[in-house]
C-alpha positions in Angstrom: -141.0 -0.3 7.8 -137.8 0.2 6.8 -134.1 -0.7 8.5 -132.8 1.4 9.8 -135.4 3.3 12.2 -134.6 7.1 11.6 -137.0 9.4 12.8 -140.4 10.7 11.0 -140.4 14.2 9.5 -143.1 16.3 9.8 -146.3 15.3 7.6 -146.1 17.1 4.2 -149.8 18.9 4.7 -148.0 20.4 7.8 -145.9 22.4 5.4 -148.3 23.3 2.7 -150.6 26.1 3.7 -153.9 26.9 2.0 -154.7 23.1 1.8 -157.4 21.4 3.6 -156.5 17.9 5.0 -158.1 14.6 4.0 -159.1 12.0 6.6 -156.6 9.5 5.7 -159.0 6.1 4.3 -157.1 3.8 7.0 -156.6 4.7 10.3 -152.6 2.2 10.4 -150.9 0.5 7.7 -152.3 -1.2 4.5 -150.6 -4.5 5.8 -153.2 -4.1 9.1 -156.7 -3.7 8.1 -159.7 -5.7 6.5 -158.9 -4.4 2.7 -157.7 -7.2 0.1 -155.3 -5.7 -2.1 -153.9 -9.0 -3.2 -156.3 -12.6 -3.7 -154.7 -15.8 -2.7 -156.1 -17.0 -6.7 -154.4 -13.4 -8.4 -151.9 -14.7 -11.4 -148.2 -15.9 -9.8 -145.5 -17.2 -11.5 -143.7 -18.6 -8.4 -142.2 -21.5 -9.7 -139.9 -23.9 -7.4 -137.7 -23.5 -4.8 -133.7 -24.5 -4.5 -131.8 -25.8 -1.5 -128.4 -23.8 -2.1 -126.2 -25.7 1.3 -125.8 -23.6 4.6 -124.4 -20.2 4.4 -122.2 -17.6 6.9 -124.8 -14.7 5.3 -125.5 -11.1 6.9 -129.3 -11.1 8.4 -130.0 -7.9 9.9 -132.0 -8.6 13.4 -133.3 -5.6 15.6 -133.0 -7.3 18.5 -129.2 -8.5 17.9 -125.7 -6.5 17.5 -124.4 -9.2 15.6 -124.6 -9.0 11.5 -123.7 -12.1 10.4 -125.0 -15.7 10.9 -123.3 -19.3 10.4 -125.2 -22.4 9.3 -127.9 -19.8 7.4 -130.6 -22.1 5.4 -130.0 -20.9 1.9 -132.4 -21.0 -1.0 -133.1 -20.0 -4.8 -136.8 -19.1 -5.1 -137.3 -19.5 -9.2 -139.9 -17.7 -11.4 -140.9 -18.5 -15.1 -140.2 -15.1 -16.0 -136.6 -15.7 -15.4 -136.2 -14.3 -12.6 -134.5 -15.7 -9.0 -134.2 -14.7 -5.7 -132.3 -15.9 -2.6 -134.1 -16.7 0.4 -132.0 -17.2 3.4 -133.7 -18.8 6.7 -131.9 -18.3 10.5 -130.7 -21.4 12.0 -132.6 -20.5 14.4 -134.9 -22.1 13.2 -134.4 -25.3 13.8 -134.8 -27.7 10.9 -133.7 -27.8 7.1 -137.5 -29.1 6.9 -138.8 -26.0 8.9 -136.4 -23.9 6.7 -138.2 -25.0 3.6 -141.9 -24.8 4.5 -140.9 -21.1 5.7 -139.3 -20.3 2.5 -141.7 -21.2 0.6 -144.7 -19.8 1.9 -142.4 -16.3 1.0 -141.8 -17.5 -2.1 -145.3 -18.0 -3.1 -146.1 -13.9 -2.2 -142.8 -12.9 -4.0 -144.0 -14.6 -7.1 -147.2 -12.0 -7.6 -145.0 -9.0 -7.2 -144.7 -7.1 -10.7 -141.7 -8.4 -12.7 -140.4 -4.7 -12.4 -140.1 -5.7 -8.8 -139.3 -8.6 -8.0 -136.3 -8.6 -10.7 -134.4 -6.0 -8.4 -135.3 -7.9 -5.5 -132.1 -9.5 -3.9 -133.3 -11.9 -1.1 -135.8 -12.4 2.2 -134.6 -12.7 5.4 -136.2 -15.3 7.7 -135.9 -14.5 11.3 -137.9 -17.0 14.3 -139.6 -14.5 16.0 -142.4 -12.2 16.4 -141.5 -8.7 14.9 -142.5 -6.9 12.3 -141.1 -7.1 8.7 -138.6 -4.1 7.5 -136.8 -4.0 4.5 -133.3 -2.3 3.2 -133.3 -0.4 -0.1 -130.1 -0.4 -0.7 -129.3 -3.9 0.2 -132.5 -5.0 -1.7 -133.8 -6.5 0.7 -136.4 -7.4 3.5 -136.9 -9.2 6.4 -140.0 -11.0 7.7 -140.3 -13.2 11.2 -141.8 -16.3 11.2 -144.7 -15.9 14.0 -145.8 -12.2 12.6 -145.5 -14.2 9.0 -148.0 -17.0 10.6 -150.2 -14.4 11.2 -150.2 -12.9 8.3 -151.2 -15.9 6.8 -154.3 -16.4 9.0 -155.1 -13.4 8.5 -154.5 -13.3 4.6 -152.4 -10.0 4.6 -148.5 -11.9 3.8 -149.1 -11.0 0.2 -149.9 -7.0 1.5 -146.6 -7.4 3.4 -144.5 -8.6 1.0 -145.8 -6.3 -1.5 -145.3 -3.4 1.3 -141.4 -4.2 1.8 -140.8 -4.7 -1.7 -141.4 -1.7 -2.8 -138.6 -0.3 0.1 -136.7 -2.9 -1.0 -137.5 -2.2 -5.3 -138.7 1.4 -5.5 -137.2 3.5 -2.5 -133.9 3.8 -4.2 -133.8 6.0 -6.3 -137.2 6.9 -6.5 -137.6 8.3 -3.3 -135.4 11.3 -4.6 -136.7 11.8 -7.5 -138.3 15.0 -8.5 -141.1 12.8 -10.1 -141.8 11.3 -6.5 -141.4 14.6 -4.6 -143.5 16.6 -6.9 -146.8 13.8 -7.1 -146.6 13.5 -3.5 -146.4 18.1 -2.9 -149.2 18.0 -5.5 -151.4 16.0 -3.6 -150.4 16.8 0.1 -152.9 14.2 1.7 -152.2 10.9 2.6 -153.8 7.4 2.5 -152.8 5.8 5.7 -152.0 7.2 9.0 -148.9 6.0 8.9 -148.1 7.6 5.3 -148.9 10.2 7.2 -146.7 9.7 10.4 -143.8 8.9 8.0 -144.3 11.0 4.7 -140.5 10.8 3.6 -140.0 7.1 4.7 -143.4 4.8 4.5 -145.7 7.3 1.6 -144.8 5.4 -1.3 -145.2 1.8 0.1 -148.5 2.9 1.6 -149.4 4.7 -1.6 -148.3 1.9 -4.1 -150.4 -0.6 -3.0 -153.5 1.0 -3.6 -152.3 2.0 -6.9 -151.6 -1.5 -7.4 -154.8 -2.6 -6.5 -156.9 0.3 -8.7 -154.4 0.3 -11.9 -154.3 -3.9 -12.0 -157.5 -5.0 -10.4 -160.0 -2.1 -10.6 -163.5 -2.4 -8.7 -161.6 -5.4 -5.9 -161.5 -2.4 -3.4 -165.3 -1.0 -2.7 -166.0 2.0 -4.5 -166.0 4.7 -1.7 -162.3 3.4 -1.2 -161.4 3.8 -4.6 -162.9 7.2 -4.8 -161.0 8.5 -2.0 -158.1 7.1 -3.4 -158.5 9.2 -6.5 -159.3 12.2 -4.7 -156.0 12.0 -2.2 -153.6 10.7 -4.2 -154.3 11.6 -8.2 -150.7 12.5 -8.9 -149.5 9.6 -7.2 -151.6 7.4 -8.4 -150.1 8.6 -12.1 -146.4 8.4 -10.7 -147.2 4.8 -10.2 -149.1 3.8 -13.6 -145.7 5.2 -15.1 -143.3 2.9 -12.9 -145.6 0.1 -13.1 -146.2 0.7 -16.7 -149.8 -0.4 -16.7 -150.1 -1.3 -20.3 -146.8 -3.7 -20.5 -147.9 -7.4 -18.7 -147.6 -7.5 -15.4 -145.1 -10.8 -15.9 -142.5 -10.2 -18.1 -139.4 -12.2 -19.3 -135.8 -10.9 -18.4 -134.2 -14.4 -18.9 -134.0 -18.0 -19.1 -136.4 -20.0 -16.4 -134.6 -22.2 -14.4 -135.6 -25.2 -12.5 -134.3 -26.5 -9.1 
């Protein structure tokens, strides 16, 4: 999900005649079924997290008018590829403890993300509350609640969100518009989720790149019907995203010195 909410267009197979529709492989989101894109034990180069003071910071809250927050729990989340980024916690919250046990269990998540990712990541938002995560591409940025993050820890699907609303918050700008994007996703018309499918222009290509992820990084973890499909819906997508995410360059790669906190 994305911030702001605009509304859906139509479905791209609407507009493309001649084409017979695909039954998309999940019936919501790939942050909301049984699938395990991403293992708790995959590589992660998470590394330590920073207490930076308390912050006045903007965190974007759907159910408030008001932009900015005082007393905002700030963090640096540090990676051994170099890479850093900010994690800012509502005070709201309650606690500086309560702070840090939040922002780290998003820190952990962030650190499996594709260097190509995570260094254009900006920061997490930490909201108490039970809504769903949205992200902000130009911002760089995304936003996750804390009881909706609980439960996508019991239910081992935080790393799916994360993932999800990093790639609005990494990918959507610029690649959204790019002829590249537009032409892989005319190509193959069908869709992978119902809600690609609901949201073509806003939700395809964090729907679509997590099951690229999963078959370009880790192939055979999905079950092989799944993977099929996915090659039959999506084969021009599914090249779009072995060029972005580069497949034979290491999935962690240095862009700097490593701090430590």
């Amino acid at each position: 999900m994305r911030l702001p909410v605009i509304a859906a267009s139509l479905t791209l197979s609407a507009v493309i005649p001649g084409q017979a529709a695909s039954e998309p492989i999940l019936p919501n989101s790939v942050v909301s079924n049984d699938l395990e894109f991403i293992k708790s034990g995959d590589p992660v180069v998470f590394s330590c997290v920073k207490y930076e003071g308390k912050i006045r910071a903007e965190m974007p809250d759907r159910r408030r008018d008001e932009l900015y927050a005082n007393g905002v729990f700030s963090y640096s989340a540090k990676y051994k590829d170099g890479t850093s980024v900010g994690i800012w916690v509502h005070p709201d919250i309650g606690s500086r403890d309560a702070a840090r046990k939040l922002a780290l269990q998003a820190a952990g998540p962030v650190g499996k993300l594709p260097t190509i990712m995570r260094s254009k990541l900006d920061h997490v938002v930490i909201h108490k509350g039970s809504l769903t995560a949205c992200a902000e591409d130009k911002g760089r940025f995304f936003v996750l609640y804390s009881e909706n993050k609980a439960t996508g820890l019991r239910n081992h699907d935080l790393e799916e969100t994360v993932f999800h609303e990093s790639v609005h918050a990494t990918l959507d700008h610029p690649m959204l518009a790019s002829a590249a994007w537009k032409k892989a996703q005319r190509t193959d018309a069908d869709f992978v989720t119902e809600y690609a499918s609901d949201r073509p222009e806003k939700e395809d290509m964090a729907e679509s790149a997590l099951f690229a992820w999963a078959l370009l990084f880790h192939p055979g973890r999905l079950p092989g019907s799944v993977e099929d499909k996915v090659r039959e819906i999506m084969p021009n997508r599914l090249e779009f995203f072995r060029n972005v995410f580069a497949e034979r360059r290491p999935t962690f790669y240095r862009v700097g010195p490593a701090e430590g906190c």
